[in-house]
N, C-alpha and C positions, 0 to 999 in steps of 0.2 A: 176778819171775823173772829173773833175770840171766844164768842158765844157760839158752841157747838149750833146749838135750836136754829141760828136766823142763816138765812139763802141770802145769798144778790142776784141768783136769777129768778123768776116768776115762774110758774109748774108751768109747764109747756103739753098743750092738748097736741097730741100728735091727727086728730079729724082736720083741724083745720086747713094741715096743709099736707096729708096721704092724697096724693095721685089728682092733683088739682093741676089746671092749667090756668096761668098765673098771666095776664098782657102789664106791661110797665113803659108808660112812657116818658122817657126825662125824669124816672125815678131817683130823688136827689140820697147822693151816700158820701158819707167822709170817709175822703182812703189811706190807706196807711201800709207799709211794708214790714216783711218780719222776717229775718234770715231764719236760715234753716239748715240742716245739715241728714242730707236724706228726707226730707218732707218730717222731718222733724223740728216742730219752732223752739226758737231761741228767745227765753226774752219776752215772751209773748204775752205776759201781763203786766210789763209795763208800757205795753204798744197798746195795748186796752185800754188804759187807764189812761193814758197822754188823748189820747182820740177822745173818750168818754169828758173828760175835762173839760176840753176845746166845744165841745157838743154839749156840755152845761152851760159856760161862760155864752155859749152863742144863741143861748134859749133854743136849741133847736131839738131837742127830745120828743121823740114820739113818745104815744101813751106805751104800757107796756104788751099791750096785745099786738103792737106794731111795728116794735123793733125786731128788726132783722141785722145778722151780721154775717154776711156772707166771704166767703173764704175761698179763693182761686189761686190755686199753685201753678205758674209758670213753669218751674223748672223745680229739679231738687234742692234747691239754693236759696229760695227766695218764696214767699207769700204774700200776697195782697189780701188786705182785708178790707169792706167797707161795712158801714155800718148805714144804719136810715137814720134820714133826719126829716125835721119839717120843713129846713130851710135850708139855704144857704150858709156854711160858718166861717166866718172870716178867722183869718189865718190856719183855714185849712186845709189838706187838700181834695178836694170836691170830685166828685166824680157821676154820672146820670147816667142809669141803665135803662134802654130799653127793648123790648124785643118780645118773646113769645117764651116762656118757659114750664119746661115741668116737670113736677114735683114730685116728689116720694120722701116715706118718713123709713126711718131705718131706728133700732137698737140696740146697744152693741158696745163693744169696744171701739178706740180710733182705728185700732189696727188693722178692723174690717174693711177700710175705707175700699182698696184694690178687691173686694169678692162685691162691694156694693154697686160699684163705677161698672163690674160685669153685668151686673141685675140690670142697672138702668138702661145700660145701651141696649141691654134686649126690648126693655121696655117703650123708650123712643123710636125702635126701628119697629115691634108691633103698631106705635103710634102713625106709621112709616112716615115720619121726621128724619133731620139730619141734625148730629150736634155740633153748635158753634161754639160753644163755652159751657165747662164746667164749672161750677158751685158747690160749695157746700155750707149748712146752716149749723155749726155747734151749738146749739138750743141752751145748755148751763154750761157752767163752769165742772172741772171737775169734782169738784166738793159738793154743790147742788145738787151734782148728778148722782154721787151719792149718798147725798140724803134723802133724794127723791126714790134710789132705788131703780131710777131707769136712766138711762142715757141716750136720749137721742140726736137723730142727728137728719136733716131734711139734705136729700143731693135736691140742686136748681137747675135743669140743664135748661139752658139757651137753645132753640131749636129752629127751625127752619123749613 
């Protein structure tokens, strides 16, 4: 972006998805991994950009009130990302969520993430759920996010 004025992400209403409970079934997403070092990414916008490609070439783009790109850290080492598609994308790799999950918007720093992960589990055990997977949604880039002036960020828990 060279042009300070233009975003690549779209402003993100954070109503849509505060404290919603979310069903997906066989929801299709292309996945992708991202080292890390501490839950810190490596590289992480060119693991975007390789994914987003594969997801033009494959006509598979949702509108943009529909993308979602969801973020699950395994260990301190490694991150999966998947993003939504409409379809299937050949030479990608695919990945279908489904389950029960819920939602919350958070703003903030990334570095919040561990004081956020404590909010939610209170919030899923009020729900009395259990969690089977955590999530989380970086809504912009960090440049959109400050141009917009907010930063959000939606945790997805998987529940039970």
């Amino acid at each position: 972006m060279s042009d300070k004025s233009k975003t690549c992400c779209p402003r993100f209403n954070p109503k849509v998805w505060d404290k919603k409970s979310v069903v997906w079934k066989n929801k299709p997403f292309v996945q992708d991994e991202v080292r890390q070092i501490f839950h810190v990414p490596l590289g992480i916008g060119k693991v975007i950009m390789r994914m987003w490609e594969k997801i033009e070439a494959g006509k598979a783009k949702p509108k943009p009130k529909d993308f979602i790109m969801l973020a699950y850290d395994p260990s301190p080492w490694r991150s999966e990302l998947y993003m939504s598609v409409t379809k299937d994308v050949k030479d990608a790799k695919m990945a279908r969520l489904s389950g029960t999950f819920l939602t919350k918007v958070f703003e903030g720093p990334y570095n919040n993430v561990p004081k956020w992960m404590k909010e939610m589990d209170e919030y899923v055990k009020a729900k009395k759920k259990k969690i089977v997977k955590e999530y989380f949604y970086f809504t912009t880039c960090p440049k959109c996010a400050k141009k917009y002036g907010k930063n959000y960020v939606v945790a997805f828990y998987q529940v039970k």
